[in-house]
C-alpha positions as CSV (number, residue, x, y, z in Angstrom):
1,X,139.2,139.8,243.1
2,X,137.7,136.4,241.7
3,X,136.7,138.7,238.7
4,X,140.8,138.6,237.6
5,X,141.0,135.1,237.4
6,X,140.1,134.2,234.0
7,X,142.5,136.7,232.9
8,X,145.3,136.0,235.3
9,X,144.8,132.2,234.1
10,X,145.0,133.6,230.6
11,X,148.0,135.2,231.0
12,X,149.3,132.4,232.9
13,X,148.6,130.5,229.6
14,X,149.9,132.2,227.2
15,X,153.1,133.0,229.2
16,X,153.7,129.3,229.8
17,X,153.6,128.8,225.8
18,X,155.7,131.7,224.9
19,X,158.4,130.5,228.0
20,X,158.9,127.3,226.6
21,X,159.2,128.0,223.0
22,X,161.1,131.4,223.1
23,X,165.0,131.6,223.6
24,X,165.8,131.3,228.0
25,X,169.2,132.1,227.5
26,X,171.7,134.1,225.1
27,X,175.0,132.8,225.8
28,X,178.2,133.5,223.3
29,X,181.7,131.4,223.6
30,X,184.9,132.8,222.4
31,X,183.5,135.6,221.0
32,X,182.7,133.5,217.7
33,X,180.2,130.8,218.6
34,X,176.9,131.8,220.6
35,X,173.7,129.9,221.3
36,X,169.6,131.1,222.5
37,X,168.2,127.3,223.9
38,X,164.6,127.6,224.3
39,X,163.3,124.7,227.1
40,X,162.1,122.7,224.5
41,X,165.4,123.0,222.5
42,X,167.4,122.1,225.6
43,X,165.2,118.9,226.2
44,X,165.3,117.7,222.7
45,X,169.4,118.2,222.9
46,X,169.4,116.7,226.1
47,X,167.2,113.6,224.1
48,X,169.3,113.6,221.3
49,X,172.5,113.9,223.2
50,X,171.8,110.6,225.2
51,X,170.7,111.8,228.1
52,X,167.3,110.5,228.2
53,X,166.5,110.0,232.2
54,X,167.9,113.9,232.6
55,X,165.5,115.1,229.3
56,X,162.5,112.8,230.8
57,X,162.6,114.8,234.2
58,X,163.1,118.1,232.9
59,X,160.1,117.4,230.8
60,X,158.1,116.3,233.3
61,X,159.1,119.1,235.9
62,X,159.1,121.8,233.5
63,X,156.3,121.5,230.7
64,X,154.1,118.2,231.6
65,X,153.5,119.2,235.5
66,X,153.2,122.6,234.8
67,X,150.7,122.0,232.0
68,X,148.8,120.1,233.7
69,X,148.7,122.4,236.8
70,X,147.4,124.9,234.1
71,X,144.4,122.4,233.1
72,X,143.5,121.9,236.8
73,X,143.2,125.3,237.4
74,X,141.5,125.8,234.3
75,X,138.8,122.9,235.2
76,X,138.7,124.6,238.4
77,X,137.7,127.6,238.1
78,X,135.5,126.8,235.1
79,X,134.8,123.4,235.4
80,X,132.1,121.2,238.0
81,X,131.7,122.1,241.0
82,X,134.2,120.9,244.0
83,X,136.9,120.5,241.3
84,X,140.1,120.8,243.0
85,X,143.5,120.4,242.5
86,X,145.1,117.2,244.6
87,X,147.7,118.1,247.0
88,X,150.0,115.4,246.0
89,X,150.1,117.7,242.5
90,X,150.3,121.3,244.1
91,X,153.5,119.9,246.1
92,X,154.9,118.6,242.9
93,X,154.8,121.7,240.6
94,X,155.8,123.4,243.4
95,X,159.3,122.4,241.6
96,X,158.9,124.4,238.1
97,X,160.4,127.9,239.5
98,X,163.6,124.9,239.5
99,X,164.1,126.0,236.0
100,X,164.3,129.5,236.1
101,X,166.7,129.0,239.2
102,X,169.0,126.6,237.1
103,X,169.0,129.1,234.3
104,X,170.1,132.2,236.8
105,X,172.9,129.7,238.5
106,X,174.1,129.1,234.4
107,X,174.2,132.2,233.4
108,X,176.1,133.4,236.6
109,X,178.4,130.5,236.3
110,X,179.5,131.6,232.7
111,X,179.2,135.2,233.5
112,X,182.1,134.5,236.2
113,X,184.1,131.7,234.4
114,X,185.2,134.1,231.7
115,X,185.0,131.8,229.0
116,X,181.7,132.7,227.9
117,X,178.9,135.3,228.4
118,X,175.2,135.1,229.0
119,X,172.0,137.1,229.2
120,X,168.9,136.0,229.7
121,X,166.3,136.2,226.9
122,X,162.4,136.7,226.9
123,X,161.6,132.9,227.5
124,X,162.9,133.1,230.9
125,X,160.9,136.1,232.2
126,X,158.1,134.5,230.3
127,X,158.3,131.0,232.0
128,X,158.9,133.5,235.5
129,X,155.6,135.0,234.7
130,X,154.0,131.6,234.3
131,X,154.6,130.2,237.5
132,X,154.0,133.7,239.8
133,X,150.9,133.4,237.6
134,X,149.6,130.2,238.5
135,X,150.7,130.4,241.8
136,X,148.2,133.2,242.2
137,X,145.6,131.9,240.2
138,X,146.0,128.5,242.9
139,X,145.9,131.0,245.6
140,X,142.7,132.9,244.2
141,X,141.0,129.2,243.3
142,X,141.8,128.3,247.1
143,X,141.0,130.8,248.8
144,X,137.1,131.0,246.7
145,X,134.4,129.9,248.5
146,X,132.9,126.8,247.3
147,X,129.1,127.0,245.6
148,X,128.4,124.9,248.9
149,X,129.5,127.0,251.2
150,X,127.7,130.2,249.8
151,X,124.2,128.4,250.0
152,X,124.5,127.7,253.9
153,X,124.1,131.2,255.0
């Protein structure tokens, strides 16, 4: 099993690219005017908009702490020995399946509303597959036996 983790982690990185580059959402208004936000778009209108506290936070949930959950894992698995990742970190990335959640709740809202309607697009199912990804690529990293614990026996 540990012999799928550098291409689970991989694939955990490429999807994690593609999800926050590529369109999350396809949403058109009144039939005329239609919109595909990727994450990074939405936090750079967010920025631009004025809402800087509400585009620093989905940053940080949503590319910076998944990123560096990424690199952890990464150092890790391939990195020195007894490299971890903290548990103060694991409980805070814990929050990036938040986005793909918010995005769901969206396009329901304006699925139901009337006044506009929305599909999802591949950045969301990419950014889905980035976070089942890592979580099992944590799991497998966890659940390793360290180097230590293989030389007692």
């Amino acid at each position: 099993m540990r012999s799928l983790l550098p291409l689970i982690l991989f694939a955990a990185s490429i999807c994690f690219s593609l999800g926050i580059v590529l369109p999350l959402i396809h949403v058109d208004r009144l039939y005329f005017f239609s919109d595909e936000p990727s994450l990074i778009g939405m936090i750079a209108a967010l920025w631009s908009g004025g809402d800087w506290l509400l585009a620093a936070v989905v940053a940080l949930f949503s590319v910076a702490f998944p990123a560096m959950k990424l690199g952890l894992l990464h150092n890790a698995a391939y990195g020195r020995s007894g490299a971890g990742i903290p548990g103060w970190f694991r409980a805070l990335s814990n929050w990036s399946m938040l986005d793909v959640i918010l995005v769901a709740l969206v396009i329901f809202a304006a699925k139901t509303s009337g006044l506009a309607t929305a599909f999802t697009k591949p950045g969301l199912w990419f950014f889905a597959a980035s976070v089942v990804l890592t979580a099992t690529a944590s799991a497998m990293i966890k659940r390793a036996p360290r180097p230590e614990d293989r030389t007692a026996h």
